[in-house]
C-alpha positions in Angstrom: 0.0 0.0 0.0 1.1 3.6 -0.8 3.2 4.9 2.0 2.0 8.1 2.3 -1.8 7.7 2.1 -2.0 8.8 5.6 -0.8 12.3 4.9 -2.4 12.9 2.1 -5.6 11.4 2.9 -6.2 11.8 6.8 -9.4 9.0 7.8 -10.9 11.5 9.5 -11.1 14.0 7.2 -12.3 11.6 4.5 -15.1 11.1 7.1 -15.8 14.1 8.2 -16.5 15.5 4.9 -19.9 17.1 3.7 -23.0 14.8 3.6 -23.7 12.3 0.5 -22.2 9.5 -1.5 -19.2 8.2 -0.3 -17.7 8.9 -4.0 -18.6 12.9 -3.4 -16.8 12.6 0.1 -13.9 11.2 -1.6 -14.0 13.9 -4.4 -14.0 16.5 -2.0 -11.4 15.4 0.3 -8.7 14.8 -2.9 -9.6 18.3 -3.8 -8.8 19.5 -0.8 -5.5 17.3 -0.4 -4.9 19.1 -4.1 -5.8 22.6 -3.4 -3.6 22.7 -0.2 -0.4 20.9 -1.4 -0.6 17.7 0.2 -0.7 16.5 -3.3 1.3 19.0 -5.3 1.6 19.7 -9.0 3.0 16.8 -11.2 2.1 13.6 -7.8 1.2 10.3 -8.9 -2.2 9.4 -7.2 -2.1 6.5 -4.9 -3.4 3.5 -7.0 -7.0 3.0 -6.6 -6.8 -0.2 -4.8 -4.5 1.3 -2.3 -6.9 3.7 -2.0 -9.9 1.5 -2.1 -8.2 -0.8 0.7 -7.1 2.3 3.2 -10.5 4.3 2.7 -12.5 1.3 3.2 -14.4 1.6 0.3 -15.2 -0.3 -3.1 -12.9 0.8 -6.1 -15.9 1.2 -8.2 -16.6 4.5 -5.9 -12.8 5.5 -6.0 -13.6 5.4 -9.5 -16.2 8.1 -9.7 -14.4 10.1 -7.6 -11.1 9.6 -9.7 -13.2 10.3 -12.9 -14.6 13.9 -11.3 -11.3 14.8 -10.8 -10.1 14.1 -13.8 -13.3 15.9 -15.6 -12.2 18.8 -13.3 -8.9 18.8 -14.8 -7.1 18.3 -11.5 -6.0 15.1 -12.4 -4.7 13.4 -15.4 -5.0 9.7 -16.7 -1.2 9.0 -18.6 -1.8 5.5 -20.3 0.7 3.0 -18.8 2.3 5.5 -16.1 -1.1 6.5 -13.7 -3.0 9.2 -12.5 -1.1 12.3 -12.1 -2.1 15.3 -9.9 -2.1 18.6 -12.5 -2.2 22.1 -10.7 -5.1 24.1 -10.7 -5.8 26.4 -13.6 -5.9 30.3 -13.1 -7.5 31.4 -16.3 -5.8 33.7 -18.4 -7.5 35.9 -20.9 -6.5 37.4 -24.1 -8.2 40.7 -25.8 -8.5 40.8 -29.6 -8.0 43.6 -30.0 -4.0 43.8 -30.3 -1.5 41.8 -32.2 1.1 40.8 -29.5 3.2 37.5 -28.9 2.6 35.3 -25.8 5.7 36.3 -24.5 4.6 40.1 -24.5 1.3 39.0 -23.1 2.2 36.7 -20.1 4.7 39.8 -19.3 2.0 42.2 -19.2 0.2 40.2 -16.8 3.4 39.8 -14.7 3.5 35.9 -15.1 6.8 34.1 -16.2 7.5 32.5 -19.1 9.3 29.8 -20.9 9.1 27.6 -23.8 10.1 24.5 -24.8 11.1 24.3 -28.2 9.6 21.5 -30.1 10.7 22.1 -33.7 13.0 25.4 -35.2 15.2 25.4 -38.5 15.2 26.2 -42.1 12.7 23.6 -44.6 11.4 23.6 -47.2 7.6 24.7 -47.6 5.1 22.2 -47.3 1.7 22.6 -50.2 -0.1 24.3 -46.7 2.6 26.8 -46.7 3.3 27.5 -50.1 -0.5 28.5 -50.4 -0.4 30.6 -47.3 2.9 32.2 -47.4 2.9 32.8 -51.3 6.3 31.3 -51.9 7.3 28.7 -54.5 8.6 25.2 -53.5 12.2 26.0 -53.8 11.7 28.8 -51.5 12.6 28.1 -47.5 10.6 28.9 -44.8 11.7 29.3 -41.0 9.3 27.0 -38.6 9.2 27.6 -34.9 7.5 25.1 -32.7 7.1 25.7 -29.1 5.3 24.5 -26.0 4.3 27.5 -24.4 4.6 27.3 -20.4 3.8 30.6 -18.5 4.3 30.7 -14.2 4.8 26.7 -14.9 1.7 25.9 -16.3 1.5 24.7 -19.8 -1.0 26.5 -21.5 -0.6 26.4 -25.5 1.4 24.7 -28.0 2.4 27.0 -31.1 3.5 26.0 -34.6 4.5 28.8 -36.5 5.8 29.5 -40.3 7.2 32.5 -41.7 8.8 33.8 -45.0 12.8 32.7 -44.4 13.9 36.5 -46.1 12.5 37.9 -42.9 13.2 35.1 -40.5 17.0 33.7 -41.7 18.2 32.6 -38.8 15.6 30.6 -36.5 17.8 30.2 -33.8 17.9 34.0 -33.2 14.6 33.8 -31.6 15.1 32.9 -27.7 11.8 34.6 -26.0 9.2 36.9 -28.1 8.9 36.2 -32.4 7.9 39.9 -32.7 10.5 41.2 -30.9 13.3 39.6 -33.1 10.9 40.3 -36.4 11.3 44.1 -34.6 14.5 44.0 -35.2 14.4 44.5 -38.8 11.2 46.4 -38.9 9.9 43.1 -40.1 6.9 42.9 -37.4 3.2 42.2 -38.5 0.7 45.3 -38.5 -2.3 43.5 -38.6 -3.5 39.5 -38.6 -6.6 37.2 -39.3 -7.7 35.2 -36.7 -9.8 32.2 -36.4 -10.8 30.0 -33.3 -12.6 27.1 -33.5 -13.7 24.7 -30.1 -11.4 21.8 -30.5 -11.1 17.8 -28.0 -6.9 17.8 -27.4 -5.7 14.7 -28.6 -2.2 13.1 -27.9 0.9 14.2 -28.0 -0.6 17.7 -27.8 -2.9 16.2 -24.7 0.0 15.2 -22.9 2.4 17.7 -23.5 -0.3 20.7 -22.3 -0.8 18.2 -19.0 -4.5 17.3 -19.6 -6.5 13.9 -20.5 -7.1 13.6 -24.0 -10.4 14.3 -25.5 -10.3 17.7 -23.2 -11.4 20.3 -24.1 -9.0 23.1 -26.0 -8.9 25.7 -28.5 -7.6 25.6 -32.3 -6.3 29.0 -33.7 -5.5 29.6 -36.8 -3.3 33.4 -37.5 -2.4 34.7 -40.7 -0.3 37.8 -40.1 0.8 40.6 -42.7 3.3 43.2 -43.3 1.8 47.0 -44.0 2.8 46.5 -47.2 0.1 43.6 -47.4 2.5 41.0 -47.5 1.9 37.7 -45.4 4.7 37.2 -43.0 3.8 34.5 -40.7 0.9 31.3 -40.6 0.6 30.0 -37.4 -1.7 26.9 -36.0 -1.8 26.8 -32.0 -3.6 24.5 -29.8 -4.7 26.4 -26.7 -6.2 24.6 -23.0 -9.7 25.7 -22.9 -10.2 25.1 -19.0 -6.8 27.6 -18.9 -7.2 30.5 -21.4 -10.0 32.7 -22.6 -10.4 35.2 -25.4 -12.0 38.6 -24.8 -13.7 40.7 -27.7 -15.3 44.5 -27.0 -18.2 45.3 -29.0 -19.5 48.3 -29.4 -23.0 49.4 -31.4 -22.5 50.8 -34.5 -24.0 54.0 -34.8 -26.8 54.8 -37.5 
């Protein structure tokens, strides 16, 4: 049995919690062991018949529980590996109405960030980019890939191409796209943006820390130059229990 089910799952406050099914009771008193740091970001969950066995109860109703949890998106289900305690989700919101990077963004809001990089070189364009960037198959493009992580929390995962003449050297970039594109007064003016509701599926699922099938959001950017030129296509794959996007409207007058 799990050595440390004691201290992270007192009896008595397992019984002494709320009223109702023994599954709710056992719900609320992981949440709790969650929320205060007993379990902490990134645990493995006792196996259920460790926990089945200590609580006293059936593992059909650690089940339930386990499941609620997971629905929450406080825990996470990793095929082969277990159930794994995932931190819970300050949601961060984004207004449309500016074209900034994430880095700028997560700064503004005073949260840290990091990236893992996932992909970042020199290729040749694929048909998808030939048609989006306007360049010919011999052409190069420069494709940055990067798991986006503010204040430890993985939150999107962001593909993005851009024309190589504005982008020659991929490795430049270390934090914020724009501000390297600044550098050459190559920085986008203006974008089109679409969102779309979207279920994560794996690797993405794993690699943003949640079960797949949750729920995220797909975004699809097409940035241009002032002269009218397209710079950039980017496809990113956002946490929808984590991030939001914010639009002002206003009444047109007549």
């Amino acid at each position: 049995m799990h050595a440390n089910l004691s201290a992270i799952l007192p009896l008595e406050m397992l019984q002494s919690a709320g009223t109702g099914p023994l599954y709710v009771k056992l719900r609320q008193t992981l949440e709790e062991a969650i929320r205060s740091g007993r379990l902490g970001q990134g645990d493995a969950l006792p196996p259920e018949r460790d926990l089945a066995e200590y609580a006293n109860i059936s593992r059909v109703t650690v089940r339930k529980a386990v499941d609620d949890l997971v629905k929450d998106g406080l825990l996470v289900r990793r095929q082969g590996s277990g159930t794994f305690v995932v931190k819970p989700v300050s949601r961060v919101q984004q207004r449309l109405t500016r074209l900034t990077s994430f880095t700028e963004d997560m700064v503004r809001r005073g949260l840290k960030t990091r990236s893992e990089w996932l992909e970042r070189g020199l290729f040749h364009p694929s048909p998808e980019e030939m048609m989006m960037l306007g360049v010919k198959a011999d052409a190069y493009v420069a494709r940055l890939g990067r798991l986006r992580i503010a204040d430890d929390m993985p939150l999107a995962i962001e593909r993005a191409s851009l024309v190589a003449e504005f982008l020659p050297d991929p490795a430049s970039v270390t934090s914020s796209l724009y501000a390297e594109l600044d550098k050459t007064n190559s920085r986008p003016v203006r974008a089109i943006q679409r969102i779309s509701a979207s279920n994560l599926k794996n690797p993405d699922a794993a690699m943003l820390g949640v079960s797949p099938g949750a729920a995220g959001l797909s975004i699809e950017r097409v940035s241009y130059l002032a002269s009218g030129r397209v710079i950039e296509f980017t496809r990113s794959v956002y946490r929808g229990d984590a991030y939001d996007f914010v639009a002002e409207l206003t009444l047109a007058e007549t």
